[in-house]
Wavefront OBJ file of the C-alpha trace (Angstrom):
o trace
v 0.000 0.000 0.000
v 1.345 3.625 -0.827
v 1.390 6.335 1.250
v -0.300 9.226 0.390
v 1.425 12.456 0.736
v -0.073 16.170 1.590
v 1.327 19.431 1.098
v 0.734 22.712 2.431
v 2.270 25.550 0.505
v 2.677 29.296 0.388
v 2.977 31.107 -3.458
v 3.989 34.870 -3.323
v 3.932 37.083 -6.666
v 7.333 38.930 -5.319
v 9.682 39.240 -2.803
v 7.511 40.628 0.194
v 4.730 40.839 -2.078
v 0.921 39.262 -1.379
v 0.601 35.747 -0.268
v -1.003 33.209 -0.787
v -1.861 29.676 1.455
v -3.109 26.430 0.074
v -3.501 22.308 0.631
v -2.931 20.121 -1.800
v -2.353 16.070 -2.588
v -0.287 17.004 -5.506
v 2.045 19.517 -5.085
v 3.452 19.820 -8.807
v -0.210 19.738 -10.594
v -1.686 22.418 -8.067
v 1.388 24.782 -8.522
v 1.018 24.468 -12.398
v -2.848 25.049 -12.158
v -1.564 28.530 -10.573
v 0.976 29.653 -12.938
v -0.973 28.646 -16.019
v -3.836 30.712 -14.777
v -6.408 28.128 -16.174
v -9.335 28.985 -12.975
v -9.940 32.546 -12.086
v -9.645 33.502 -8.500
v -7.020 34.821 -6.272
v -4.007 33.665 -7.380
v -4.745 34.927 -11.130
v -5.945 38.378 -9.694
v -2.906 39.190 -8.033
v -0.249 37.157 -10.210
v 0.608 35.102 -7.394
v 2.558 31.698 -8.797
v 6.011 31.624 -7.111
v 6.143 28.640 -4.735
v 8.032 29.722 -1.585
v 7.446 27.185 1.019
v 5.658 23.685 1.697
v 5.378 21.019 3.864
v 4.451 17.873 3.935
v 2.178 15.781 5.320
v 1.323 11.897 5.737
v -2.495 12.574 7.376
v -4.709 15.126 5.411
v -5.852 16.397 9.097
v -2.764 17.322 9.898
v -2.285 19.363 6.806
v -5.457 21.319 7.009
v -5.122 21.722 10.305
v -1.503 23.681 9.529
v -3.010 25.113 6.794
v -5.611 26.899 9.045
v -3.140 27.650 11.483
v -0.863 29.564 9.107
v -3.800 31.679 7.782
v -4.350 32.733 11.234
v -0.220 34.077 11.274
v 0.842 37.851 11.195
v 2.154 38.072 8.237
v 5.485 38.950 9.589
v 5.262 35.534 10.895
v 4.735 33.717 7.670
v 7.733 35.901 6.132
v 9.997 34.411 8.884
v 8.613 30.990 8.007
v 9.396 31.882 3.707
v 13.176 33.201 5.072
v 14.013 30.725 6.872
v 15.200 28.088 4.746
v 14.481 30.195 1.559
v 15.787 34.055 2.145
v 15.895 34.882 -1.513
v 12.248 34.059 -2.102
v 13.690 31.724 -4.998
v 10.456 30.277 -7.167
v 11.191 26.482 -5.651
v 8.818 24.733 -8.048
v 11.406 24.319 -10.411
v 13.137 21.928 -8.435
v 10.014 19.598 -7.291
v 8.343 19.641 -11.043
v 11.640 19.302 -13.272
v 12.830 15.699 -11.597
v 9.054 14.545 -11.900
v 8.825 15.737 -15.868
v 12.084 14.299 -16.152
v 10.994 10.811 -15.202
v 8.325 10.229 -18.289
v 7.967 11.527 -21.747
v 5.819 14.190 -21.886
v 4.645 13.401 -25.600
v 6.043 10.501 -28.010
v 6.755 12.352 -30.709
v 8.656 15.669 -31.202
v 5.523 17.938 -31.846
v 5.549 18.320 -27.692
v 4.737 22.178 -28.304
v 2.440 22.113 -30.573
v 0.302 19.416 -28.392
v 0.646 21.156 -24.993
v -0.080 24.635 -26.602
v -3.485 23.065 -28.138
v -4.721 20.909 -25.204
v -4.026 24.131 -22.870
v -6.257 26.300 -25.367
v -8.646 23.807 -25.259
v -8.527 23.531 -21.538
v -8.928 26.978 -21.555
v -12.085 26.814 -23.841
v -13.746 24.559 -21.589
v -13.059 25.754 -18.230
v -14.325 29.444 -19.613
v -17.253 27.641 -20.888
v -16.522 28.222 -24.294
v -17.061 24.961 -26.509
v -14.080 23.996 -28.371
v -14.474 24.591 -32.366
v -14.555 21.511 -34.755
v -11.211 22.297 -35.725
v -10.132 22.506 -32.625
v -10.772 18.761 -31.862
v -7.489 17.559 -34.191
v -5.410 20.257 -32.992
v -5.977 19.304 -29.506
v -5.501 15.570 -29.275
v -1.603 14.905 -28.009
v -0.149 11.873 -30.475
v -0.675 8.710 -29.761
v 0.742 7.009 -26.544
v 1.131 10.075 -24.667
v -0.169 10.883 -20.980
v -3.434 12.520 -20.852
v -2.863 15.879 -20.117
v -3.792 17.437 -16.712
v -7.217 18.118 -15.277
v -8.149 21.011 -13.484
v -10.116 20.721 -10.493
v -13.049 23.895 -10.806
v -13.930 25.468 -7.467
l 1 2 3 4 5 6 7 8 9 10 11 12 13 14 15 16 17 18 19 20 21 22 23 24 25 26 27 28 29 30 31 32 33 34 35 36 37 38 39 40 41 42 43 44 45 46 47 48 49 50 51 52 53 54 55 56 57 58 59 60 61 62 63 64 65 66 67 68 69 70 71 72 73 74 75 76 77 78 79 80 81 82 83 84 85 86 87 88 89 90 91 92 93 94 95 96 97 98 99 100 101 102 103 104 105 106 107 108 109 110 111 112 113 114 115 116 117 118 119 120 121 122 123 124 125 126 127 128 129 130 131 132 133 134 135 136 137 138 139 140 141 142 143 144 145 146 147 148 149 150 151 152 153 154 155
């Protein structure tokens, strides 16, 4: 049996700039779901996609219950937590989603671009509510043998 892991994470748009606090199962999807800007909310509002702190967790309780407890923190308190073992405010998700990419082909074939660029426009389409065109279809199915791309979760 494999243990699940949790993650509680802070992004930040800029050094010192406005935070933001979430819980997650999968650290690397959730962070990409914030940079690419695919859901509206908070995080697209104020630009805020630089990863600059997480835990993790074994038991979900105990990640929402830190979760809920660092909300609660001054926010001079959660920079102190950010500077402590990352004083630069260095974008860390780099180094947790490049070993993970690195693992499996993204696409079998060397048209990787043109695949990710169409499913993330349709992605786009249908999380905006917009249907996807005809066309579209062709454009966005990655080549045969591939992962399927990511889902986004809507709130």
């Amino acid at each position: 049996m494999s243990t699940r892991s949790y993650w509680v994470y802070i992004l930040a748009n800029k050094i010192g700039g406005t935070l933001y606090i979430g819980v997650t199962n999968d650290l690397v999807r959730r962070v990409f779901e914030h940079k690419s800007k695919f859901v509206d909310g908070f995080t697209q509002k104020y630009d805020v996609a630089r990863l600059v702190h997480f835990e993790q967790f074994d038991d979900i309780e105990f990640a929402i219950r830190r979760e809920k407890r660092l909300k609660k923190w001054t926010r001079e308190w959660k920079i102190q937590l950010i500077e402590k073992d990352n004083p630069n405010w260095d974008d860390l998700y780099p180094r947790r989603a490049v070993p993970r990419v690195l693992d499996r082909p993204l696409f079998a074939n060397d048209d990787t671009e043109r695949a990710v660029r169409a499913c993330a426009h349709k992605l786009r389409r249908c999380l905006l509510g917009r249907p996807v065109k005809p066309g579209d279809d062709s454009r966005a199915t990655p080549p045969a043998g591939s992962p399927a791309p990511f889902r986004a979760r809507r709130r």
